[in-house]
Backbone bond lengths (Angstrom), bond angles and torsions (degrees), N, CA, C in turn:
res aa  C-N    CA-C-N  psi(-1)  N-CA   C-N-CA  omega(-1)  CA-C   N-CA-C  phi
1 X - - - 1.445 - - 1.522 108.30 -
2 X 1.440 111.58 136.48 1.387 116.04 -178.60 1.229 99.54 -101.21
3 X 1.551 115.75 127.22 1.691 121.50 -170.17 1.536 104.18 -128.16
4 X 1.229 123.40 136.15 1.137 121.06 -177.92 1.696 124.31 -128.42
5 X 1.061 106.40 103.93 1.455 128.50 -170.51 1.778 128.87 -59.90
6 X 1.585 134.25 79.33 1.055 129.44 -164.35 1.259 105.47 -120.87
7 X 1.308 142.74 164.89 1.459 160.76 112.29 1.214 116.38 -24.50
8 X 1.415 121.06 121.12 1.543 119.44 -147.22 2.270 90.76 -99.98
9 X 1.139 126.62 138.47 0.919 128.85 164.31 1.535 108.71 -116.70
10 X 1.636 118.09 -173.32 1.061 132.34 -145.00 1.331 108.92 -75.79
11 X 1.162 105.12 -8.51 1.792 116.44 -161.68 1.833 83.98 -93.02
12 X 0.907 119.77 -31.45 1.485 110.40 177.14 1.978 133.02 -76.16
13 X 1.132 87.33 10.05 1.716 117.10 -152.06 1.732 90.78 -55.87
14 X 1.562 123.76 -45.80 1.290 126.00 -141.39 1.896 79.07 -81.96
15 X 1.600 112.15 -39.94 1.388 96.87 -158.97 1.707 119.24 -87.14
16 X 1.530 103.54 6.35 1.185 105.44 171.45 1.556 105.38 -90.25
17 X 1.202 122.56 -27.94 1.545 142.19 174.58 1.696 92.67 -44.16
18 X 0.925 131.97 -67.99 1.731 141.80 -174.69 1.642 104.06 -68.70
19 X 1.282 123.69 -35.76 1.582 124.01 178.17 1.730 89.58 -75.98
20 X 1.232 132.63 -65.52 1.489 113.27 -173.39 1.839 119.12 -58.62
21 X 1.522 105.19 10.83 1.710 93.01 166.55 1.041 98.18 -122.26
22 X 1.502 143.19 -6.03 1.747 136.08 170.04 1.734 88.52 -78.79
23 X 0.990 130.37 -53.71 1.597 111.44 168.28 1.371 118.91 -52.47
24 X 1.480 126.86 -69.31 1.170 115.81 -171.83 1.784 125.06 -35.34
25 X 2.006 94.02 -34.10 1.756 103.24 179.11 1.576 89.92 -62.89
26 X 1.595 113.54 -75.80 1.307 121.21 -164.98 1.619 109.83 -3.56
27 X 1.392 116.70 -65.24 1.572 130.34 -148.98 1.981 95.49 -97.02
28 X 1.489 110.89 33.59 1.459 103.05 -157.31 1.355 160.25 64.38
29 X 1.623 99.38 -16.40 1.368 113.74 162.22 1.671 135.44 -73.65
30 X 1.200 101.84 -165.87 1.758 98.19 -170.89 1.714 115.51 -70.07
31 X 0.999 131.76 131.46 1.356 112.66 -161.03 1.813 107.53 -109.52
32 X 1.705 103.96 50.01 1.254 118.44 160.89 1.432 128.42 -48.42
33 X 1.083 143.40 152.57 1.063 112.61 155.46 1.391 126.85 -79.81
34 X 1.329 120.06 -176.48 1.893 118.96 -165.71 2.065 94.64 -83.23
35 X 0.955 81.27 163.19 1.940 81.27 176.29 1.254 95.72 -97.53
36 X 1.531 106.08 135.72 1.840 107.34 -169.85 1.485 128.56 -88.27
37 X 1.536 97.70 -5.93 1.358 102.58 172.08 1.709 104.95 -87.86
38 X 0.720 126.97 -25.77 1.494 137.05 174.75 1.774 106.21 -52.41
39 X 1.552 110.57 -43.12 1.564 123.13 -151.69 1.821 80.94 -107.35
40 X 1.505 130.51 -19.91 1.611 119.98 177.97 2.059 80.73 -81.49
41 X 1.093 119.01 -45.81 1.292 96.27 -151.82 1.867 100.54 -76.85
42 X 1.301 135.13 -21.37 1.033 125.97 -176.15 1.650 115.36 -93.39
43 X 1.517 110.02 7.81 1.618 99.68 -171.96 1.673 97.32 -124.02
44 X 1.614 109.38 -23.36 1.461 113.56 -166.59 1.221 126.29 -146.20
45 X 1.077 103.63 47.57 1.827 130.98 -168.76 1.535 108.23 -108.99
46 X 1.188 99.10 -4.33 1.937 112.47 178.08 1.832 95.46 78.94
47 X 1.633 108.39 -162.40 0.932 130.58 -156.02 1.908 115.39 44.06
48 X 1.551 126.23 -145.88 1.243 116.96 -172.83 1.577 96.06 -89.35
49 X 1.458 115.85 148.35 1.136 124.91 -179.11 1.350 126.12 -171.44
50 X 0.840 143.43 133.27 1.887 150.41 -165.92 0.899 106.13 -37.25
51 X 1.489 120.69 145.73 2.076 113.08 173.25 1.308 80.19 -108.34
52 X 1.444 104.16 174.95 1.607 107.96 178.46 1.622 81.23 -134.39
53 X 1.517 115.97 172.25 1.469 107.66 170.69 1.610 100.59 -154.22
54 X 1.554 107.84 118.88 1.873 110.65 179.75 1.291 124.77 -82.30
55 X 1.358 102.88 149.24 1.280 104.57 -171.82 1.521 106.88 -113.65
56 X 1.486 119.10 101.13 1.321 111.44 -165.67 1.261 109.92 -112.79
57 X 1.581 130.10 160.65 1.465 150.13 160.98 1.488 109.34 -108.80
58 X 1.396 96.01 113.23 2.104 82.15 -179.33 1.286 85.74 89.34
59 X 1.687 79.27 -139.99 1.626 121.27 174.76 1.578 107.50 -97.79
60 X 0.768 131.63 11.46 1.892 150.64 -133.82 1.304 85.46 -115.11
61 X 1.998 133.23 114.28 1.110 130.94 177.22 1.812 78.20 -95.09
62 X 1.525 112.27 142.76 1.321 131.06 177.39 1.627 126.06 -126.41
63 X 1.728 99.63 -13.63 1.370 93.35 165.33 1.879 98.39 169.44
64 X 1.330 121.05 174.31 1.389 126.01 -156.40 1.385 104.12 -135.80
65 X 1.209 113.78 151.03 1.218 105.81 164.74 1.818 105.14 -146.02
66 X 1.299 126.22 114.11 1.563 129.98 -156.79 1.386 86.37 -110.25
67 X 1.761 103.60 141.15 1.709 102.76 177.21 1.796 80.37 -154.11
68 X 1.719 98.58 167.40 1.246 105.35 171.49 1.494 108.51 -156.52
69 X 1.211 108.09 160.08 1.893 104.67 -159.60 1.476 108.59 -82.77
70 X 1.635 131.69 123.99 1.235 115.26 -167.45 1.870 109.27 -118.45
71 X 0.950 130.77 117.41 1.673 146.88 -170.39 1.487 101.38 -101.05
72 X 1.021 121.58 132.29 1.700 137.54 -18.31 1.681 105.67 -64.63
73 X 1.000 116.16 160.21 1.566 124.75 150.31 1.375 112.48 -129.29
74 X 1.718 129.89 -142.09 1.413 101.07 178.16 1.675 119.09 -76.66
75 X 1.129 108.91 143.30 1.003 136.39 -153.94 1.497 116.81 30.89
76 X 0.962 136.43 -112.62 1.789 140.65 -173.35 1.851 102.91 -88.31
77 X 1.502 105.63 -9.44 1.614 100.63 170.70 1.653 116.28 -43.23
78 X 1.519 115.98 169.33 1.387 124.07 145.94 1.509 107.46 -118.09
79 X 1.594 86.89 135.71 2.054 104.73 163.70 1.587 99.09 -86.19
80 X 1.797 81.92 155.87 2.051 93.92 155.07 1.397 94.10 -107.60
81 X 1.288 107.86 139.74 0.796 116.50 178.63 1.804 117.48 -110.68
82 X 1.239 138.30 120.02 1.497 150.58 -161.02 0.976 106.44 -91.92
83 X 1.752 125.36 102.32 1.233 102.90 161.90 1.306 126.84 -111.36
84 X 1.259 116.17 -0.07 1.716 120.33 -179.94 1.623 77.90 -137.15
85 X 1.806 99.91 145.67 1.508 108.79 144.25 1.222 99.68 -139.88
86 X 1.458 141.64 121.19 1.471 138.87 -106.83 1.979 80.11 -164.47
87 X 1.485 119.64 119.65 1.404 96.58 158.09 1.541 89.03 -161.00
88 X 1.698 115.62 126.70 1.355 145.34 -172.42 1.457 92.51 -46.01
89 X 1.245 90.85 135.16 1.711 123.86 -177.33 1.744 93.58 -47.18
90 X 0.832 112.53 -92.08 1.470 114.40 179.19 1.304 129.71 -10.53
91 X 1.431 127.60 -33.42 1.059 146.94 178.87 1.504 119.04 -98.08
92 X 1.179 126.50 -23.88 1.289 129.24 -152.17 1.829 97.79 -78.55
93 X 1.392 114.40 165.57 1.481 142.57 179.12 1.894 89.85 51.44
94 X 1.621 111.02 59.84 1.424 108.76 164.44 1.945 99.63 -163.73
95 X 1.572 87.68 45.10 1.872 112.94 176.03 0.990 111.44 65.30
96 X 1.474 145.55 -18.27 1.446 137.88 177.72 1.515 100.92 -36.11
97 X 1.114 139.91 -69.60 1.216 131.05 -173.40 1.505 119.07 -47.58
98 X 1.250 113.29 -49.01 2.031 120.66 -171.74 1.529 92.93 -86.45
99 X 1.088 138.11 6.00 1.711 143.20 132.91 1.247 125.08 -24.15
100 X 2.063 82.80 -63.99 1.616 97.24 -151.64 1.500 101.40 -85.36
101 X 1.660 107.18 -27.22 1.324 108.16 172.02 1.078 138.61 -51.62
102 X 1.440 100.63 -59.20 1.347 111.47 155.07 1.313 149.24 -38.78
103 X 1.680 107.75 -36.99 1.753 117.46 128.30 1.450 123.43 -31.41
104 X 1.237 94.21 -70.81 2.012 107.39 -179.10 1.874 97.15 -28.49
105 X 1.266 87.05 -71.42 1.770 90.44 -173.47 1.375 122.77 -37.38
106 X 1.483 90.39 -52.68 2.010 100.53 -168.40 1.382 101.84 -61.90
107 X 1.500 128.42 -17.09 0.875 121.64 -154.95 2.084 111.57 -113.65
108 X 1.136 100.97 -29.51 1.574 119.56 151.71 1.437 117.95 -61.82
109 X 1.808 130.01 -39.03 1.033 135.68 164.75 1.513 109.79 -73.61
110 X 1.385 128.62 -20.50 1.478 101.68 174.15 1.387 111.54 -94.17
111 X 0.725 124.91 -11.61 1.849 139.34 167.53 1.461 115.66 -83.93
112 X 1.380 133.03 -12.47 1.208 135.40 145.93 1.660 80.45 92.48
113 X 1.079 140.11 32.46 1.104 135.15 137.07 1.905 130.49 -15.25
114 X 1.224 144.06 110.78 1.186 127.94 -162.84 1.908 112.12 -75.69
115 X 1.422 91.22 -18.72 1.798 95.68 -169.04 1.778 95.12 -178.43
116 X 1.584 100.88 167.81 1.615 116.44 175.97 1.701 99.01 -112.36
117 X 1.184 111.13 154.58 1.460 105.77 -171.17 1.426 89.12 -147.18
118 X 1.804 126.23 162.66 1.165 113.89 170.53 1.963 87.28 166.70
119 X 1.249 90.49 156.92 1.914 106.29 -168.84 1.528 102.00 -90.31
120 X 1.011 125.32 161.18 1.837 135.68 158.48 1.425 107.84 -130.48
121 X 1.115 133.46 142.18 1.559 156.59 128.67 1.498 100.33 -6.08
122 X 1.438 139.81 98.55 1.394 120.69 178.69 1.979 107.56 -68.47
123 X 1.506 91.04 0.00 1.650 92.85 -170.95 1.927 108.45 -104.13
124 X 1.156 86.47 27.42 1.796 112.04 -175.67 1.419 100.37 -98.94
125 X 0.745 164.45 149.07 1.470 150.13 148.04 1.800 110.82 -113.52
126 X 1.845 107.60 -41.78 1.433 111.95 168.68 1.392 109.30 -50.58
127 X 1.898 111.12 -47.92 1.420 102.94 -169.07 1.604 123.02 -54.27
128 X 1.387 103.75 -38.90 1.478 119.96 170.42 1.076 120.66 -58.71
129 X 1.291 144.17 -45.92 1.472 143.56 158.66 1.354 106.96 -68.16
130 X 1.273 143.75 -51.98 1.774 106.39 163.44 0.985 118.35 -55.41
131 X 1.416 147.20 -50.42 1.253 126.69 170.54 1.686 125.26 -35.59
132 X 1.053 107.32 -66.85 1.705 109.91 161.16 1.218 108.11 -33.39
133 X 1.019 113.23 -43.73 2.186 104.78 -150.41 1.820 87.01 -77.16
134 X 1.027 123.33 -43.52 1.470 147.32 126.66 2.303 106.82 26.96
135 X 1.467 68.77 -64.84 1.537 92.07 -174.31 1.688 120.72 102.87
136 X 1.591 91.57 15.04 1.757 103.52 -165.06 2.057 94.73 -92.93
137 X 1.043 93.22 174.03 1.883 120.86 -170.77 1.634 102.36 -130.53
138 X 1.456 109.91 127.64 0.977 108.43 -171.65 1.830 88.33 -91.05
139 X 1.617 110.26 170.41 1.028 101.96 179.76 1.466 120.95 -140.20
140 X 1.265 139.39 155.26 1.475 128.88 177.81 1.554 124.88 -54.45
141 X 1.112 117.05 77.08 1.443 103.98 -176.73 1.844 100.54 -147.65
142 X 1.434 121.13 156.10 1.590 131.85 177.46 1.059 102.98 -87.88
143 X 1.653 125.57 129.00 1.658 118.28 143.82 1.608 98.46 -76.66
144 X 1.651 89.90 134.66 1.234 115.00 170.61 1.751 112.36 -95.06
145 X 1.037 141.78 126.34 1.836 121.71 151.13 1.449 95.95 -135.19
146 X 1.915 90.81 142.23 1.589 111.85 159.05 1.530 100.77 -126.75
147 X 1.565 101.58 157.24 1.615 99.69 -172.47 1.136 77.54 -121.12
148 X 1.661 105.81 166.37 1.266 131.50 -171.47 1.381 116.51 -144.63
């Protein structure tokens, strides 16, 4: 499969709008789509803000991967930090995902990034073994969330 790896800009707004409700179903929730002025104002409004990065076939968006730069890491480093790696049912276990990763990396290593960091579903079990196969360590730590 020929996959092609970009930085999603504004012109992409409607199709991330439909990728945030195949996630929202994914994880059990409502599988609306995202409201797009919400996703123009949180991805491309300037100042610091999430990159998202597509994973396309064709013209065929096939899956996402959203990260954002997190300060401190060890010591005065910066992490990327992963928070969706998102790739359409249809496509999945045919590398779209170890693609996007593999971006992640090239792209943490040219920025001198100290490490990639990012949560799993302990009720995932695939997610956990790609990650491993990966070469990643899961590690002792709580997700915390409070909404506000």
């Amino acid at each position: 499969m020929a996959v092609q790896i970009s930085v999603a800009t504004d012109a992409d707004t409607e199709t991330l709008s439909a990728l945030v409700g195949e996630i929202e179903e994914y994880y059990g929730g409502d599988p609306a789509p995202g409201d797009p002025q919400r996703i123009r104002t949180a991805l491309f409004a300037g100042g610091p803000v999430p990159t998202v990065l597509l994973a396309r076939e064709h013209d065929t968006v096939i899956g996402l991967a959203s990260y954002s730069l997190v300060w401190p890491a060890v010591g005065a480093d910066t992490s990327l930090y992963l928070k969706e790696l998102y790739v359409r049912a249809e496509y999945r276990r045919r590398g779209v995902g170890s693609a996007l990763f593999a971006e992640l990396r090239a792209i943490a290593g040219k920025h001198g990034y100290s490490r990639i960091e990012w949560t799993a579903d302990t009720s995932n079990p695939a997610a956990t073994a790609f990650y491993e196969a990966l070469g990643a360590t899961p590690r002792d730590k709580i997700f915390f969330r409070v909404h506000v």
